[in-house]
BATORMI-629401 format. One record per atom (N, C-alpha, C, CB): x, y, z; residue in three letters. Coordinates in steps of 0.2 Angstrom, whole numbers, padded with zeros to 4 digits, always signed. Glycine has a CB too. Example, Ala and Ser with C-alpha at 12.3 -4.5 7.8 and 13.67 -1.06 7.14 Angstrom:
<rs>
+0066-0028+0039ALA/+0062-0022+0039ALA/+0066-0016+0039ALA/+0057-0022+0045ALA/+0064-0011+0035SER/+0068-0005+0036SER/+0064+0000+0039SER/+0070-0003+0029SER/
</rs>
This chain:
<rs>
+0007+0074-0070UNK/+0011+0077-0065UNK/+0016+0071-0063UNK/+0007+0080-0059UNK/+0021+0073-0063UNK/+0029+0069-0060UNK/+0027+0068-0054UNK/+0037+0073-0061UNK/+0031+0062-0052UNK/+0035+0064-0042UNK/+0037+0069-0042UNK/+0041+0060-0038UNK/+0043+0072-0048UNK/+0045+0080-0046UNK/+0041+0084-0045UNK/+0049+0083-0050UNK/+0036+0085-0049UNK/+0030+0091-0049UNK/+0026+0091-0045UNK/+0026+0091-0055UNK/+0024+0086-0039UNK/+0021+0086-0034UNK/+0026+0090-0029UNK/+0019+0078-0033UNK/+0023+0095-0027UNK/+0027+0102-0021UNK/+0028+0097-0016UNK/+0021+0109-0017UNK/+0033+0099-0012UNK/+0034+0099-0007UNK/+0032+0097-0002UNK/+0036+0102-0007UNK/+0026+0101-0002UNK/+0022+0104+0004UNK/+0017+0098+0006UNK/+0018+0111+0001UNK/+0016+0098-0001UNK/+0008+0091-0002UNK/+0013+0084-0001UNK/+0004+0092-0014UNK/+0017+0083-0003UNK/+0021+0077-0001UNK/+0021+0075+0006UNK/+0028+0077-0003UNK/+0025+0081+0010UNK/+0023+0082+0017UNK/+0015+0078+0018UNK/+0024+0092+0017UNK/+0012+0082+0016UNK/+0005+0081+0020UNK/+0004+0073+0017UNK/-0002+0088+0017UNK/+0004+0073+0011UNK/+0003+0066+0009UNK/+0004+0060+0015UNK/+0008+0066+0004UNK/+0014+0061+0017UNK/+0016+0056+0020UNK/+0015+0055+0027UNK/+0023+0055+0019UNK/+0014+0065+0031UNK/+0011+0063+0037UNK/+0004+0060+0037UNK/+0011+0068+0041UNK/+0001+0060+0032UNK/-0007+0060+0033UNK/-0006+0049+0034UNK/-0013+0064+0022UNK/+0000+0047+0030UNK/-0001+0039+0030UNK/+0005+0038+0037UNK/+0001+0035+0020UNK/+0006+0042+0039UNK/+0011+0038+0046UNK/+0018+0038+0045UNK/+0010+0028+0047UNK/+0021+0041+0036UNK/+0027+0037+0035UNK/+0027+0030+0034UNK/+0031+0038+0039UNK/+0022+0028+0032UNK/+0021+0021+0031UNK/+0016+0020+0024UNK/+0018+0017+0038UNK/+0019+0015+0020UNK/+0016+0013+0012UNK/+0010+0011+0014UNK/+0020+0007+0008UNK/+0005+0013+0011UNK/-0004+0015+0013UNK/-0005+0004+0010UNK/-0011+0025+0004UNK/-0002+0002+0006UNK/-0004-0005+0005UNK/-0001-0009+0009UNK/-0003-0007-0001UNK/+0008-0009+0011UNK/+0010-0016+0014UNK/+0010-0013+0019UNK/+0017-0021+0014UNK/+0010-0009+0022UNK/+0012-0004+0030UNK/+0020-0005+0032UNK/+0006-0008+0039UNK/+0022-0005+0026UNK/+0030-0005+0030UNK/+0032+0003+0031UNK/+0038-0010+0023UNK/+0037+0004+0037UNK/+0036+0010+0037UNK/+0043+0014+0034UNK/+0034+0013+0044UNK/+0042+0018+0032UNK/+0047+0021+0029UNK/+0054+0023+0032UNK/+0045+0028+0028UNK/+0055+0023+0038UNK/+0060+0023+0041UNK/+0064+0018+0042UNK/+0058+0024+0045UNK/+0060+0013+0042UNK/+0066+0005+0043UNK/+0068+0003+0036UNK/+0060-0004+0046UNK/+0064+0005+0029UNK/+0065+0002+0024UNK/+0071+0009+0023UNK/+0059-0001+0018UNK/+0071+0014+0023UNK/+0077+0018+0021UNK/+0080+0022+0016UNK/+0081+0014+0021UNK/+0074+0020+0014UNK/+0071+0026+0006UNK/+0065+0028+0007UNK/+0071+0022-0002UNK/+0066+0035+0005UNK/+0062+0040+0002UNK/+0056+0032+0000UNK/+0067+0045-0006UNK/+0050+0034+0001UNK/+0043+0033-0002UNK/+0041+0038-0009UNK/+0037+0034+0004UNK/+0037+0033-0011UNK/+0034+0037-0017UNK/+0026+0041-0015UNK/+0032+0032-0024UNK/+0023+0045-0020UNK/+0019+0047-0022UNK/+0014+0044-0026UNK/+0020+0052-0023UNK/+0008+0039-0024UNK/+0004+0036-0027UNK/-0003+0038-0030UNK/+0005+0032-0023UNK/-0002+0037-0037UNK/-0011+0043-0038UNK/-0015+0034-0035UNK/-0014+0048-0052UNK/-0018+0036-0031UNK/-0024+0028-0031UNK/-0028+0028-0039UNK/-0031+0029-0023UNK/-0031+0032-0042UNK/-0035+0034-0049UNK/-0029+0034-0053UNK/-0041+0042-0049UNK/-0023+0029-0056UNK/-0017+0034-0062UNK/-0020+0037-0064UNK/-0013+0032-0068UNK/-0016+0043-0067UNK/-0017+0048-0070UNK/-0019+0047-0076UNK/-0013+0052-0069UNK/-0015+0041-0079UNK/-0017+0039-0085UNK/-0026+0035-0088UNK/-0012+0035-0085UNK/-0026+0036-0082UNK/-0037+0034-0081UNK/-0041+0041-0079UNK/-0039+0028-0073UNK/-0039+0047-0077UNK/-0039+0053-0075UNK/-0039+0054-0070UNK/-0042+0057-0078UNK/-0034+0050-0066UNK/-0034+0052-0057UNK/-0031+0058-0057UNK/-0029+0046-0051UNK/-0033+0064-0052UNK/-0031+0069-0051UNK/-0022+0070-0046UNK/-0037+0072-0049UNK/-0020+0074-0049UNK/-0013+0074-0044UNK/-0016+0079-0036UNK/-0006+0081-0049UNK/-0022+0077-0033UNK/-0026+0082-0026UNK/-0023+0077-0019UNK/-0037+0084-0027UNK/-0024+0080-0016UNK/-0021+0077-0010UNK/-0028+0071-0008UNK/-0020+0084-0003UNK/-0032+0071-0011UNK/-0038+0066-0009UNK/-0038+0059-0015UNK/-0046+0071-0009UNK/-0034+0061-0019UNK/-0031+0055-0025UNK/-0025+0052-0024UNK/-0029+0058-0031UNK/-0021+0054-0019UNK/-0015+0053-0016UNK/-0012+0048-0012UNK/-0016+0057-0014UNK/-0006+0044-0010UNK/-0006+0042-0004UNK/+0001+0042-0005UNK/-0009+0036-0002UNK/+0003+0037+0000UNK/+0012+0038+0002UNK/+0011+0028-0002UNK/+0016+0039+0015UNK/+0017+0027-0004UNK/+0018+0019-0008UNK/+0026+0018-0005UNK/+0015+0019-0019UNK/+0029+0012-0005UNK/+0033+0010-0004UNK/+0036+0007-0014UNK/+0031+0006+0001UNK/+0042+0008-0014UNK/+0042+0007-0024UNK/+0040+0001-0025UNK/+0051+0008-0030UNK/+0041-0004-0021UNK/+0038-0010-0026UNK/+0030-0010-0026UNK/+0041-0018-0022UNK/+0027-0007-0020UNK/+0020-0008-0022UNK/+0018-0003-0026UNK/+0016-0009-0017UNK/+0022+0004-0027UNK/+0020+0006-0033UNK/+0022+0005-0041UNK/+0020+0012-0032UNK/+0027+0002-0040UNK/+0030-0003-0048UNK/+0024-0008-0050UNK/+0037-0009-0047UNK/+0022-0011-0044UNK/+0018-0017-0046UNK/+0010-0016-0047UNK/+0019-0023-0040UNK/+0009-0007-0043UNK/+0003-0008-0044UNK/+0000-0004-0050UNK/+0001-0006-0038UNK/+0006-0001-0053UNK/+0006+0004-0059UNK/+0001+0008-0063UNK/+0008+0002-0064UNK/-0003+0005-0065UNK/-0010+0010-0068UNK/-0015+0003-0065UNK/-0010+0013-0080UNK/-0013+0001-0062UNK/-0021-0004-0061UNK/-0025-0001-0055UNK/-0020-0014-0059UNK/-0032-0003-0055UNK/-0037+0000-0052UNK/-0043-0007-0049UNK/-0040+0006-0056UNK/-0041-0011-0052UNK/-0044-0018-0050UNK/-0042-0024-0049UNK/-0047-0019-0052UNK/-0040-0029-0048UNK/-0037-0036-0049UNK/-0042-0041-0048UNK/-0032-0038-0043UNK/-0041-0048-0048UNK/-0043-0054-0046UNK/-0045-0056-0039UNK/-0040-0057-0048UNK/-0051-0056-0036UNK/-0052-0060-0030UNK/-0051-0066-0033UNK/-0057-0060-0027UNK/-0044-0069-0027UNK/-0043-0076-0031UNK/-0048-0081-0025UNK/-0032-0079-0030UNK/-0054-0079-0023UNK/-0058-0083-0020UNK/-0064-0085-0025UNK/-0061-0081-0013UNK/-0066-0078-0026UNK/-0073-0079-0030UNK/-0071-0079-0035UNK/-0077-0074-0030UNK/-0064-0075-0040UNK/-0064-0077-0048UNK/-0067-0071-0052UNK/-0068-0085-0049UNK/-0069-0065-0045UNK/-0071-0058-0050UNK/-0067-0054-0048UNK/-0078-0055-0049UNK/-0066-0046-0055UNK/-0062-0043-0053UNK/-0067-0038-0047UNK/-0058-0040-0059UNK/-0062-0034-0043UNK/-0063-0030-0039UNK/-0062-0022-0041UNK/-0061-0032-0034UNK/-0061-0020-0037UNK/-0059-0013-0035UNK/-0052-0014-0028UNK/-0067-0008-0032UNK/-0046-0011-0032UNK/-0041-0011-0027UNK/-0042-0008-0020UNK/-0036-0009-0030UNK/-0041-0008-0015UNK/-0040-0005-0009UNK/-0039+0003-0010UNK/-0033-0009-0005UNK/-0043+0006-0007UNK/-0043+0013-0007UNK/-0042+0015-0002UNK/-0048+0015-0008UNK/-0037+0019+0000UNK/-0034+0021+0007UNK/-0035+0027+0009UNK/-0026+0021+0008UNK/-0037+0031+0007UNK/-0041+0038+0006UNK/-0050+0035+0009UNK/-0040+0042-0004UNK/-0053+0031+0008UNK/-0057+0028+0008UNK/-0059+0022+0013UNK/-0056+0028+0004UNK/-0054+0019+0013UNK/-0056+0011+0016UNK/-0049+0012+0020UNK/-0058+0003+0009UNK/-0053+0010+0029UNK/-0051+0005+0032UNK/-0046+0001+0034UNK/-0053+0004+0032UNK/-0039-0001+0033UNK/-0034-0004+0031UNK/-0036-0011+0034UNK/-0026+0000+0033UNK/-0039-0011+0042UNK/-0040-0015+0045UNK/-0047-0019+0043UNK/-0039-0013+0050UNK/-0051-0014+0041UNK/-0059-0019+0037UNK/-0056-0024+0033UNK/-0066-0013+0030UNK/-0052-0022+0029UNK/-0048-0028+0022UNK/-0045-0030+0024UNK/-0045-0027+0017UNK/-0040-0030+0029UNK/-0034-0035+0030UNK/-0033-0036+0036UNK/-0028-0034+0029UNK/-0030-0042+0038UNK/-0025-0043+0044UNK/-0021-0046+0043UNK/-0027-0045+0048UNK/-0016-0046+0049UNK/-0009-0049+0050UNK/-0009-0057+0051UNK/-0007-0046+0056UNK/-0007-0061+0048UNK/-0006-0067+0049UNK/+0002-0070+0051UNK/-0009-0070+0044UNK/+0001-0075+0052UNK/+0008-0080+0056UNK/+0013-0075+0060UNK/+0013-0086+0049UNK/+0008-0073+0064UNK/+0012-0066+0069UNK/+0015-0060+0067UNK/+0019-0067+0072UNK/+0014-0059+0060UNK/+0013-0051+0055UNK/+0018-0054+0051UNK/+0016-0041+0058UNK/+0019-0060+0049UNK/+0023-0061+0041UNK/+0020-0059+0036UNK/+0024-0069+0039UNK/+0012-0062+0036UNK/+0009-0061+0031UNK/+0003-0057+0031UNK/+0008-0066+0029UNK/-0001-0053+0025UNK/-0006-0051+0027UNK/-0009-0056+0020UNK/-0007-0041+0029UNK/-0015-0056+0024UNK/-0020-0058+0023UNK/-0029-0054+0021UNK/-0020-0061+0029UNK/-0032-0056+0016UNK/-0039-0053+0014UNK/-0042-0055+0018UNK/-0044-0054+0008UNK/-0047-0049+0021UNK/-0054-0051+0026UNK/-0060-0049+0021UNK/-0054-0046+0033UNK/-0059-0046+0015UNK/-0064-0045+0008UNK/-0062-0046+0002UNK/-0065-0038+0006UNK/-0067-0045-0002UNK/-0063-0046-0008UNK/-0059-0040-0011UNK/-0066-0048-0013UNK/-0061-0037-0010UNK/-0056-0030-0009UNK/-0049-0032-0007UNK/-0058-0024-0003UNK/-0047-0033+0001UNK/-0043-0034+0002UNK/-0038-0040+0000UNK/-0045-0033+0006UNK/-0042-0046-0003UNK/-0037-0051-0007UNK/-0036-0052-0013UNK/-0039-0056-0008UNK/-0041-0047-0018UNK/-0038-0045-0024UNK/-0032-0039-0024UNK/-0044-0043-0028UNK/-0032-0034-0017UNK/-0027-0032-0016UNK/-0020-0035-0013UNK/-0030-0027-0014UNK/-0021-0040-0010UNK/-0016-0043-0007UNK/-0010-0046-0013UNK/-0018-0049-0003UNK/-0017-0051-0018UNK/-0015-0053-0024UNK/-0010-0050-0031UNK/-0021-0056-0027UNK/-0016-0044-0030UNK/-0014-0038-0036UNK/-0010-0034-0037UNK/-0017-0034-0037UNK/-0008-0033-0028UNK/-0001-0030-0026UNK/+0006-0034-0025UNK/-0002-0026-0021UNK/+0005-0040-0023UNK/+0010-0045-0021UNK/+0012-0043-0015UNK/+0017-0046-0026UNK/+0006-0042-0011UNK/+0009-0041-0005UNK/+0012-0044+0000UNK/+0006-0039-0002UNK/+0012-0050-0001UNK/+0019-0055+0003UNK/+0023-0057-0002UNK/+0016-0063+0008UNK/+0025-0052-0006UNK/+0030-0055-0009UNK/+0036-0057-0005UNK/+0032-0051-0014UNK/+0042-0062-0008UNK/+0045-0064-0003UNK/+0053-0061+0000UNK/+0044-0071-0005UNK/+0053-0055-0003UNK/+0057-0050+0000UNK/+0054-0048+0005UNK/+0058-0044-0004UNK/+0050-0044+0005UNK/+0044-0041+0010UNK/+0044-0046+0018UNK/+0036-0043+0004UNK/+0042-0052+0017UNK/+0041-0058+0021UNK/+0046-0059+0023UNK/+0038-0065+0018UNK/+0053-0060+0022UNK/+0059-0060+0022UNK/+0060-0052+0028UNK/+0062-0062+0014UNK/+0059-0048+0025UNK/+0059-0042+0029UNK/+0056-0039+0036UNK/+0058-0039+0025UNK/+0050-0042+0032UNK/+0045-0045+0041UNK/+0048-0048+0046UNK/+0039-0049+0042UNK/+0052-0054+0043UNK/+0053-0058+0048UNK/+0059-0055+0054UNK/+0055-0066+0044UNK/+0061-0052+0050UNK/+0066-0047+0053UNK/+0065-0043+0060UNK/+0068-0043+0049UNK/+0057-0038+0057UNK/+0057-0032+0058UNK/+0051-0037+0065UNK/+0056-0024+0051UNK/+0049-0042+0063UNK/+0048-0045+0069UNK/+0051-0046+0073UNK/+0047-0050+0070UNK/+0057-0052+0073UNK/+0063-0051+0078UNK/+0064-0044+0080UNK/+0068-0054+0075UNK/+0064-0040+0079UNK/+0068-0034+0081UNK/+0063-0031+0084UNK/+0071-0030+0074UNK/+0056-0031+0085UNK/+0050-0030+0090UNK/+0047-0023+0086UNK/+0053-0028+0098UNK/+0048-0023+0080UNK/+0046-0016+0075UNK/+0039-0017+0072UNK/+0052-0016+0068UNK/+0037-0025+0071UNK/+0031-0026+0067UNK/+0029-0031+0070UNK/+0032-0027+0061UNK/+0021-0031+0067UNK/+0017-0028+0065UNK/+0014-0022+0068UNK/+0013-0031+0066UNK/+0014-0016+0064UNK/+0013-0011+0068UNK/+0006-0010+0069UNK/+0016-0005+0065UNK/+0004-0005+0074UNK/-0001-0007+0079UNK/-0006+0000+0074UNK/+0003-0005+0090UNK/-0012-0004+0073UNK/-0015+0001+0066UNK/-0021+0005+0071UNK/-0019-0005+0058UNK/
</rs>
């Protein structure tokens, strides 16, 4: 199933269910100014279901970057994990905000191999924070 093929309806629920905000960096859809995607957390190509509980809202770079992977590298321990499950897990058990929300940071290995796996401070992103700091927008309040 396409982003086209995914209804309407369910997209809806999808994005209100995550804030209008990407379920991995938390940027929210409104400030960055484009349409969010539809993220299967299981690809489909591993047989994640197109159901609203397989689902989440993604921002395109972290769904470019996160593409069919389902696990990465804890760069502490040196094992793979299991990416961040947003349907599931806690945004805040796994992460937090660092140097005044520039950067997020693992509080698991979950969350570091998802920080790592997704390039979540990539340095567009960090550049963009620093902004939506200044501007009193971020770190949004989880």
């Amino acid at each position: 199933m396409t982003q086209a093929s995914i209804s309407s309806i369910l997209r809806q629920a999808v994005a209100d269910h995550f804030q209008h905000r990407c379920c991995y960096c938390l940027s929210p859809e409104h400030i960055v100014g484009a349409e969010f995607t539809i993220d299967h957390i299981v690809p489909q190509s591993l047989g994640g279901a197109s159901t609203e509980e397989n689902l989440c809202l993604a921002c395109w770079r972290c769904n470019l970057t996160k593409r069919d992977l389902i696990a990465a590298i804890d760069q502490e321990t040196g094992v793979a994990v299991r990416l961040f499950n947003p349907r599931l897990q806690n945004w805040s058990d796994h992460f937090i905000w660092q140097d005044g929300g520039l950067l997020i940071g693992g509080l698991t290995s979950t969350g570091r191999a998802t920080v790592s796996g997704l390039r979540l401070n990539r340095s567009t992103l960090v550049n963009a924070r620093r902004l939506w700091v200044e501007a009193g927008w971020h770190p949004p309040n989880e």
